[in-house]
N, C-alpha and C positions, 0 to 999 in steps of 0.2 A: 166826520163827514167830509166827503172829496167837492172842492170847489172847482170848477172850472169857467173862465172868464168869469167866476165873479156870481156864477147859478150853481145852485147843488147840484149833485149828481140825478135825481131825482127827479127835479125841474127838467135837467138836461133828458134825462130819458123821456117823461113826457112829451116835451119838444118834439123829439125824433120819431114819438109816436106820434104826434097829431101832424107833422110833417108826412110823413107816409102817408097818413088817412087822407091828408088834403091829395098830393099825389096822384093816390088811387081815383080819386074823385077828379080827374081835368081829364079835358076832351084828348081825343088819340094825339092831333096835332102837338097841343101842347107840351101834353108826357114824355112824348119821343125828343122835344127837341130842349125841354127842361133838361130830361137823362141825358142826352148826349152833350149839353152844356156843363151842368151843375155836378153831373156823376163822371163823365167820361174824359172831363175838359178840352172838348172840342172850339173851335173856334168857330165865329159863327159863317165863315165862310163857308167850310168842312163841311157843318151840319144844312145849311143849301145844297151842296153837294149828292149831300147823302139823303136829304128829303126832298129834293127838288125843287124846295122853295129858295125866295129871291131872299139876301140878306136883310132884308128890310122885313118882311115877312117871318123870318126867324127872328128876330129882333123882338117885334109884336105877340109873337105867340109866346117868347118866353118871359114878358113884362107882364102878358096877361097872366100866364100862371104864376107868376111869383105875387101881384097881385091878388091871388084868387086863395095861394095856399097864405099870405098872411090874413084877410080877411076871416078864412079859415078856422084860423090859430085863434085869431082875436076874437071869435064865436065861440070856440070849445074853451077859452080859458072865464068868457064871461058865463059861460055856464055852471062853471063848476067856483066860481064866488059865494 
């Protein structure tokens, strides 16, 4: 079995699944400016720019969803305990 940082492969796909799930689940604000951070690596000036929010504001929305998608994580994994 392949380890990576130290999680199976397995774990690791999980992971990626309940990350999307969380994802799919955060408000539009959110999504847009998680993607453009976390996927596109935009800077959070860029993504002001490009959403019209204040950097402060972009800052907030992607604390809240990262927030929101561990929260997430740590619900689907104490489910399946």
């Amino acid at each position: 079995m392949i380890k990576m940082h130290g999680i199976k492969r397995d774990e690791y796909n999980n992971l990626l699944e309940y990350v999307s799930l969380a994802v799919n689940e955060l408000p539009a604000k959110q999504k847009s400016v998680l993607t453009l951070r976390d996927y596109e690596g935009h800077d959070y000036r860029s993504i002001g720019e490009i959403t019209g929010m204040s950097e402060s504001q972009v800052k907030i929305n992607i604390f809240r969803a990262r927030k929101y998608i561990k929260a997430y994580i740590n619900k689907l994994e104490l489910m399946t305990l």
